[in-house]
C-alpha positions as semicolon CSV with decimal commas, in nm:
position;residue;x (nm);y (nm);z (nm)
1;X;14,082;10,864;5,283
2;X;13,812;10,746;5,528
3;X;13,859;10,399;5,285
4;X;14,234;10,359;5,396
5;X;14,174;10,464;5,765
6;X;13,901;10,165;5,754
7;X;14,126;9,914;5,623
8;X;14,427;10,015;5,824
9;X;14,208;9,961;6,127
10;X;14,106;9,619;6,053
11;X;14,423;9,532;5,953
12;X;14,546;9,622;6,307
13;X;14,259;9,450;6,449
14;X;14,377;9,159;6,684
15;X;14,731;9,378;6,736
16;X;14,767;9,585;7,047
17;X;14,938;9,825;6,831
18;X;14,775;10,042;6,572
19;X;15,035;10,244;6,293
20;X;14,882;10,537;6,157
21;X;15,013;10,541;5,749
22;X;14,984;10,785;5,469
23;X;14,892;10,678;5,166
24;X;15,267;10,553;5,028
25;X;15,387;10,401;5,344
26;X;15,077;10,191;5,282
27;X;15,152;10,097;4,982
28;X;15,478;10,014;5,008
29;X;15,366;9,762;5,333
30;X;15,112;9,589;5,097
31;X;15,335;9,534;4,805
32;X;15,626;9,375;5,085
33;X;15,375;9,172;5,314
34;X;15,126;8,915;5,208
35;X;14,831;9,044;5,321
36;X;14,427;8,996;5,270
37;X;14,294;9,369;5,132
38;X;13,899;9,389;5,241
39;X;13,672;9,645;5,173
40;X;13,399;9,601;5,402
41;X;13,171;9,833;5,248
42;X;12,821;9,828;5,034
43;X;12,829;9,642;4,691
44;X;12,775;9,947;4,576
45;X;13,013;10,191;4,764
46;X;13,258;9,927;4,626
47;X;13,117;9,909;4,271
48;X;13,215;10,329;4,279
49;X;13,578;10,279;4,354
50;X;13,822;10,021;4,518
51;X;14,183;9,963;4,597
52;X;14,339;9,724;4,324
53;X;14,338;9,361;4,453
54;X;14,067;9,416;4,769
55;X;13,772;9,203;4,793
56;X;13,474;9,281;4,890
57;X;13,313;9,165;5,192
58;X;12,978;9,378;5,266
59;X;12,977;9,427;5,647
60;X;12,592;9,538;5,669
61;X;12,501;9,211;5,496
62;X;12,332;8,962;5,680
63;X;12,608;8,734;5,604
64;X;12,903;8,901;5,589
65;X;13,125;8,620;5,817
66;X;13,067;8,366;5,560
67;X;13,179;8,603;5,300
C-alpha cells in the first residue's frame, strides 16, 4: 500500500490538488489516462515486486534525474 500512496503522490506532484484512491479507482484512472508509472524505489525493492508497466527510477541514486 505504502507503494500506491508513493506513486499517487508524485503523480499529484505539480497539482494543487491531491485525490486520495483505493486500489481500483487507481486502476481504472491508469488504464483511461496516459500516464508515466514510476517507482522511485531501490533496484532492489523493485526487483521484489512492481506494478505492471512502471519503470524504475531509483530516487537514492546519485543520478536519479537523468534516469
Amino acid at each position: 500500500m505504502s507503494l500506491l500512496s508513493s506513486l499517487l503522490a508524485l503523480i499529484s506532484c505539480g497539482n494543487a490538488a491531491f485525490t486520495d484512491l483505493n486500489a481500483d479507482d487507481f486502476e481504472e484512472i491508469i488504464k483511461k489516462k496516459e500516464i508515466a508509472l514510476v517507482d522511485v524505489r531501490t533496484a532492489g525493492e523493485y526487483a521484489d515486486g512492481n506494478l505492471r508497466g512502471a519503470a524504475n527510477a531509483d530516487w537514492l541514486a546519485g543520478d536519479f534525474l537523468k534516469q
